[in-house]
C-alpha positions as CSV (number, residue, x, y, z in Angstrom):
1,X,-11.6,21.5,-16.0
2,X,-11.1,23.0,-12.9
3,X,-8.1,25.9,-12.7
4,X,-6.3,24.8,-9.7
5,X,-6.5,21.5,-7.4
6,X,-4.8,20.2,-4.2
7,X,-2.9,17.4,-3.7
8,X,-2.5,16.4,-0.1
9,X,-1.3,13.4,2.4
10,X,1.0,12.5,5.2
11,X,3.8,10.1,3.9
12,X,6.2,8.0,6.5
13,X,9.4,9.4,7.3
14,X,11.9,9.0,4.0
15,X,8.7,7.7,2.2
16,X,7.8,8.1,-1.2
17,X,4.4,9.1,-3.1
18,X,3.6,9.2,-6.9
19,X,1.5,12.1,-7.5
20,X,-0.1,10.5,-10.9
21,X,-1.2,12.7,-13.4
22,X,-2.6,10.1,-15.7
23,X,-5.8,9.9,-16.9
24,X,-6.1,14.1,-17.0
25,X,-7.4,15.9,-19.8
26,X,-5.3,15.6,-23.3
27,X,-4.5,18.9,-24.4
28,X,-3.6,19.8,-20.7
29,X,-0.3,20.9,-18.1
30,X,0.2,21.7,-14.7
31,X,2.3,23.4,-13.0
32,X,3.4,23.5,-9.1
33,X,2.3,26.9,-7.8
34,X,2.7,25.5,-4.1
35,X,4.5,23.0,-1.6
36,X,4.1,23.1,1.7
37,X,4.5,20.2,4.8
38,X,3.7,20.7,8.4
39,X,4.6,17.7,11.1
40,X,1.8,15.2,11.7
41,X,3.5,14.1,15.5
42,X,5.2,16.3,18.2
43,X,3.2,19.2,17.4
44,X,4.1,20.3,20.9
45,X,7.6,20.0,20.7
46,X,10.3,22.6,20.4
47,X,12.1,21.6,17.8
48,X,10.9,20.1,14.8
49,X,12.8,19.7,11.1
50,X,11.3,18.5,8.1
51,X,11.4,18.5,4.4
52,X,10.9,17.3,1.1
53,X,11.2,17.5,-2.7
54,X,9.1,16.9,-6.1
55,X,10.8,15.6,-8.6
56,X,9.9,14.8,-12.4
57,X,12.4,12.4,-12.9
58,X,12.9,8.4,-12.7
59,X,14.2,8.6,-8.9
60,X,13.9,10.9,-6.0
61,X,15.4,13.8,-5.0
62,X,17.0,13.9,-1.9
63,X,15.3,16.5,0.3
64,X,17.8,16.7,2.5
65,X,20.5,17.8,-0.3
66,X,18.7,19.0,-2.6
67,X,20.6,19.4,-6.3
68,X,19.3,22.3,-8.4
69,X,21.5,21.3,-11.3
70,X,18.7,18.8,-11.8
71,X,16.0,19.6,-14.2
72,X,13.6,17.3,-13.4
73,X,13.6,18.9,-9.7
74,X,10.5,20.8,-9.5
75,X,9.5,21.9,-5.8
76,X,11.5,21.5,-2.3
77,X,10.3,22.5,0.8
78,X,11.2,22.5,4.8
79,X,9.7,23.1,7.9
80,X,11.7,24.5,10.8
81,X,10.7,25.3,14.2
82,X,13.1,25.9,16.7
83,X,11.4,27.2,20.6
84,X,8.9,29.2,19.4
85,X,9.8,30.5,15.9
86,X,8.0,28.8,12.7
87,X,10.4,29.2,9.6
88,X,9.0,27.2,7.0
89,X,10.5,27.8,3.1
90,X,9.8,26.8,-0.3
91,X,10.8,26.8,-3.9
92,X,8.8,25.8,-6.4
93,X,9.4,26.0,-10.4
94,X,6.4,27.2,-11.4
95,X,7.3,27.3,-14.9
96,X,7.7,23.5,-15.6
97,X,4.6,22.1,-17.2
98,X,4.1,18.6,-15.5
99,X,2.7,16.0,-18.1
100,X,3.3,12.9,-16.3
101,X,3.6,11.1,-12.9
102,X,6.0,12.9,-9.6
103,X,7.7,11.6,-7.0
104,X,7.6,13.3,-3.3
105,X,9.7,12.3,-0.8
106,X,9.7,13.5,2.7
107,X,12.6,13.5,5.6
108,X,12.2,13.9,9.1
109,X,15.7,15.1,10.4
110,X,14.7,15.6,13.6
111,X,13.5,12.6,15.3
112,X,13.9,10.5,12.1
113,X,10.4,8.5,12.7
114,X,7.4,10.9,12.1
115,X,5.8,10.9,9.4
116,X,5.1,14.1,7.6
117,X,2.4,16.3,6.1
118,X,2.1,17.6,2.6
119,X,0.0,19.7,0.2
120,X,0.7,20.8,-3.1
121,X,-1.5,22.9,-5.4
122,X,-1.7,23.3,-9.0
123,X,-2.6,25.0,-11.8
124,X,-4.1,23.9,-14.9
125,X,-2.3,25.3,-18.3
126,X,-4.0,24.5,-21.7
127,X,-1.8,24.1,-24.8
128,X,-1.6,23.4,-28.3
129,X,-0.6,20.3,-29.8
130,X,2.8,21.4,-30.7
131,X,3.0,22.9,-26.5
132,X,1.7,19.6,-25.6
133,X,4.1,17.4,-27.2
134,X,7.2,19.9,-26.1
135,X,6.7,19.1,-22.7
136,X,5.5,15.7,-23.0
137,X,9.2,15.4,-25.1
138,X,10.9,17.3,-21.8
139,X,9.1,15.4,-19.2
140,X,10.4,12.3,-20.8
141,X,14.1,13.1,-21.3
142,X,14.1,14.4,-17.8
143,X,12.8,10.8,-16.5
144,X,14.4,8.7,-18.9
145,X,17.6,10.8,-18.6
């Protein structure tokens, strides 16, 4: 299995994905190492403001107001450019082993209609049986939580 893999789309503005991680190899985690977006319309504007959050939980997280007292919050990100200055950011809990489906959601706050680019990578983590079942157990009081 390969060690690390991208994930990557452009999603409408305050759209929804499901990054589906069914159907990968028992025995198997992955973990977010990276989360980034870039705007797929006004590249040649001055001002642009996106972002966007992963979430391992039954409904979105709101990238916009993002909480961290939600553990199934895994990755936010936002892209800022104001003039000519680039300020993108991004945290990402690389320590949560991802076992099933995520939801991304992405916010235009600038204009409010473009949609937005994304690209996540991750990392492949093997583990035992007793490992495997942890986190499946964690995943699934997160979402059905």
């Amino acid at each position: 299995m390969k060690k690390e893999f991208v994930m990557r789309g452009q999603t409408a503005n305050e759209g929804e994905e499901i990054l589906n991680f069914s159907g990968y190899k028992p025995g198997y985690a992955f973990k977010l190492v990276e989360f980034q977006i870039y705007m797929a319309a006004g590249i040649g504007s001055s001002t642009v403001e996106l972002c966007a959050s992963i979430t391992a939980a039954k409904t979105a997280e709101d990238p916009v107001n993002p909480n961290f007292n939600n553990p199934g919050l895994i990755g936010v990100t936002s892209f800022y450019r104001y003039e000519a200055s680039n300020q993108p950011q991004s945290i990402v809990n690389d320590t949560f082993l991802i076992t099933q489906n995520l939801i991304l959601k992405v916010r235009d706050t600038h204009t409010g209609s473009d949609p937005v680019n994304w690209q996540c990578k991750f990392e492949s983590v093997k583990m035992t049986g007793p490992e495997e079942a942890a986190a499946n157990f964690k995943q699934f009081s997160i979402f059905d939580g």
